[in-house]
N, C-alpha and C positions, 0 to 999 in steps of 0.2 A: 366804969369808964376807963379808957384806954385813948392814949396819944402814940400815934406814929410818925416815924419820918420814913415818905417811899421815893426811893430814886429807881428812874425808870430809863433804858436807854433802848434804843433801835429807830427804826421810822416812827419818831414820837412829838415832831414838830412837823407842823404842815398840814397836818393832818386833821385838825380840832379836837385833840389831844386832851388841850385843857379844858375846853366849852365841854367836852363829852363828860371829863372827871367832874368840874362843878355841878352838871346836870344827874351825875349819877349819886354824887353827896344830899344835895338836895334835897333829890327823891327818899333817899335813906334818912333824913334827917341829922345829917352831921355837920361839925364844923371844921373849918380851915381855911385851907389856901392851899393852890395848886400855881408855879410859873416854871417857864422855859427854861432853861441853862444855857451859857454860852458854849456850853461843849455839845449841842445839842442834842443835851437829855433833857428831862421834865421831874422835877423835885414835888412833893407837895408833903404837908399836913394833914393828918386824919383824926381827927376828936370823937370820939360817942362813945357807945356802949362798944362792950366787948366784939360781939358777935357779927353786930353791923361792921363796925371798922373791917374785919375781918373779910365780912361781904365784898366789902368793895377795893380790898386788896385782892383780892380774888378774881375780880371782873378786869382789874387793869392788868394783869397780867392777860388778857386778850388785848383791852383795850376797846378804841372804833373801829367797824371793820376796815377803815381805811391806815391805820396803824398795823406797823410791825415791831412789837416785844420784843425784845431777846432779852432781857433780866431786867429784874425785880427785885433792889436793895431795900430791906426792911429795917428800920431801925426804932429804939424809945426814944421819945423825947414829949417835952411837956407840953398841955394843953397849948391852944391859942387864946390870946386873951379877949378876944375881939368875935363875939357871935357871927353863924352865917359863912359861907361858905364862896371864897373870894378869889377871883384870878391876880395874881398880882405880877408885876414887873423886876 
């Protein structure tokens, strides 16, 4: 099991950014939270297995087709305490 912190910045608000990140957590079976930044980036949490988390670092650096990436901050940090996979404010 592996915990990330990913900060995300380009055309990354506006776009369903974060409905697309919980829907692809989901699907993977992981946990956290993904929200907006006022510097309009997109911060989230990724909990699970190695490989999965990895996955879906992976895919946000595309993102939706309607997003544009330009970087992809990866960092540790600890589990979430809270099962499930959450947009938060």
């Amino acid at each position: 099991m592996m915990a990330k912190h990913v900060h995300v910045t380009g055309r990354v608000q506006g776009v369903s950014f974060r409905a697309w990140t919980r829907e692809q957590a989901e699907a993977r079976g992981l946990s956290g939270w993904v929200r907006n930044r006022p510097d309009g980036s997109v911060e989230a949490v990724i909990a699970g297995a190695d490989e999965v988390v990895e996955a879906l670092i992976a895919a946000i650096h595309q993102g939706p087709a309607s997003a544009k990436v330009t970087d992809v901050r990866v960092s540790e940090t600890n589990a979430p305490k809270n099962p499930g996979f959450h947009i938060i404010s």
